[in-house]
C-alpha positions as CSV (number, residue, x, y, z in Angstrom):
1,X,-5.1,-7.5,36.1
2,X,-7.9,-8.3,33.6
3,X,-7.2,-7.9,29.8
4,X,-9.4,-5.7,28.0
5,X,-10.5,-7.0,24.3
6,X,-10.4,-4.5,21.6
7,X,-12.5,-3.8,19.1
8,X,-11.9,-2.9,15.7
9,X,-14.5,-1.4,13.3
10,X,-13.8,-1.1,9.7
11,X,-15.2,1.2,7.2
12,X,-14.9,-0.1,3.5
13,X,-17.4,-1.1,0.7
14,X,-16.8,-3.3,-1.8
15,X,-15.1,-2.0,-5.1
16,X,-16.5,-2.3,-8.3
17,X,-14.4,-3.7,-11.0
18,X,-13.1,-0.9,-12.3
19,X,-12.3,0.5,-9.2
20,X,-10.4,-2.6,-8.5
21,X,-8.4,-2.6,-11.5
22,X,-7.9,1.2,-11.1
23,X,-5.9,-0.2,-7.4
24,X,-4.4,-2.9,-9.2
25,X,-3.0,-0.6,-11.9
26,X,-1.5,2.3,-9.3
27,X,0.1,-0.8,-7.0
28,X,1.6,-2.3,-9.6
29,X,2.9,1.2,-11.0
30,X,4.5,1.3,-7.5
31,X,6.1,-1.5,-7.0
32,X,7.8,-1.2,-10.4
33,X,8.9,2.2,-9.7
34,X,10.5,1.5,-6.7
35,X,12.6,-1.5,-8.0
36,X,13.2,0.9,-10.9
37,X,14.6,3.4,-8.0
38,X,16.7,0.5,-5.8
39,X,18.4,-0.8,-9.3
40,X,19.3,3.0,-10.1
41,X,20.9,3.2,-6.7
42,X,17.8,5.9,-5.9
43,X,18.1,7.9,-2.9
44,X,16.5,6.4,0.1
45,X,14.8,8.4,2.8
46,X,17.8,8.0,4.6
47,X,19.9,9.7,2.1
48,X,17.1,12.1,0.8
C-alpha cells in the first residue's frame, strides 16, 4: 500500500510591528492570567 504525501498550504502575511507587539501583548496577558487562575486554585474546565 503506497503512502500518500500531504500537503499543507498556509495562509499568513507577515505582521507589521505593531501588529506584532499587539500578539505579544494579548499572549503574554494570557499566560499571566492563567498562572494567576492555577495559583488561586481557579476552576478548571473539569470543574467548571
Amino acid at each position: 500500500m503506497e503512502t500518500q504525501s500531504l500537503n499543507i498550504k498556509r495562509h499568513y502575511a507577515k505582521l507589521s510591528e505593531k501588529e506584532t507587539d499587539e500578539l505579544v501583548s494579548a499572549m503574554a496577558e494570557l499566560i499571566v492570567n492563567f498562572i494567576k487562575q492555577k495559583r488561586k486554585g481557579g476552576a478548571s474546565d473539569e470543574n467548571a
